[in-house]
N, C-alpha and C positions, 0 to 999 in steps of 0.2 A: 554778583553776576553768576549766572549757574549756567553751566557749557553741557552737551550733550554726550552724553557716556555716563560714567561712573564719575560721581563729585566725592572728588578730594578734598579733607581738611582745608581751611588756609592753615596755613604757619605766619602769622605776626612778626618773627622774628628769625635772624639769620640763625643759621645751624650753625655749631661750633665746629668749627677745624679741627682736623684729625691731630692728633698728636705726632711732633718731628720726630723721629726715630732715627735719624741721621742725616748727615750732609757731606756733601762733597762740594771739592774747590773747584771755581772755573779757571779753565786758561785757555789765553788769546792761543789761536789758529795759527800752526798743527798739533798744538800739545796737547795732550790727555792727561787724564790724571794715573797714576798709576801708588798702587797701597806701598808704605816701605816694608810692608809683613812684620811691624811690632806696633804694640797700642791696641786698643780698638778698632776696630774698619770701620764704626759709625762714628769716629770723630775726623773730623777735616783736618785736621793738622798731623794725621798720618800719612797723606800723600805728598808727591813731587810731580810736578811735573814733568815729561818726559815727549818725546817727537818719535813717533811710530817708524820704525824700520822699513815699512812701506813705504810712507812719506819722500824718503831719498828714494825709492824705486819710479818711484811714478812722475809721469810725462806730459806734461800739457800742452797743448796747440796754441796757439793766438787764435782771438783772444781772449783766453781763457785765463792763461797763464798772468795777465795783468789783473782778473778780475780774484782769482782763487790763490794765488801767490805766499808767500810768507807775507808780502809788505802790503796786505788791502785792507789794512785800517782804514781808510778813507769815506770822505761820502760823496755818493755816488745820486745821481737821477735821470730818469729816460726824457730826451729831447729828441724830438721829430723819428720814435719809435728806436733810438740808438741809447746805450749804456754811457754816460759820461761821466766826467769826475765834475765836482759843484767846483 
């Protein structure tokens, strides 16, 4: 099929993925990762987790506060336009 403009190559075959250069750890909500400043920075097992000092500052309203909380691991779904827990 030839499309109108400038015809591009096909490519037959997926392109290769960039090479990983580094990774970082995830953690559950509010912690960040933060480096211990020895090691490598591009290896994961130099950080810890840690809870943002803003974190304790800050104030939530209902119902916020039940949906963004430390404890909203949960699952959640909208019935009749409202946020509920399953």
């Amino acid at each position: 099929m030839q499309f109108h403009g400038i015809q591009k190559p096909s490519i037959p075959f997926a392109v290769v993925a960039a090479k990983v250069v580094y990774t970082r750890p995830v953690f559950p909500y509010p912690y960040i990762d933060k480096n211990n400043g020895i090691g490598d920075i591009r290896a994961p097992e130099n950080y810890r987790a840690i809870k943002p000092e803003a974190y304790d500052r800050m104030h939530l309203d209902s119902p916020n506060r039940s949906v963004l909380g430390p404890d909203n691991q949960k699952n959640y779904t909208v019935k009749s336009g409202q946020l509920t827990l399953i």
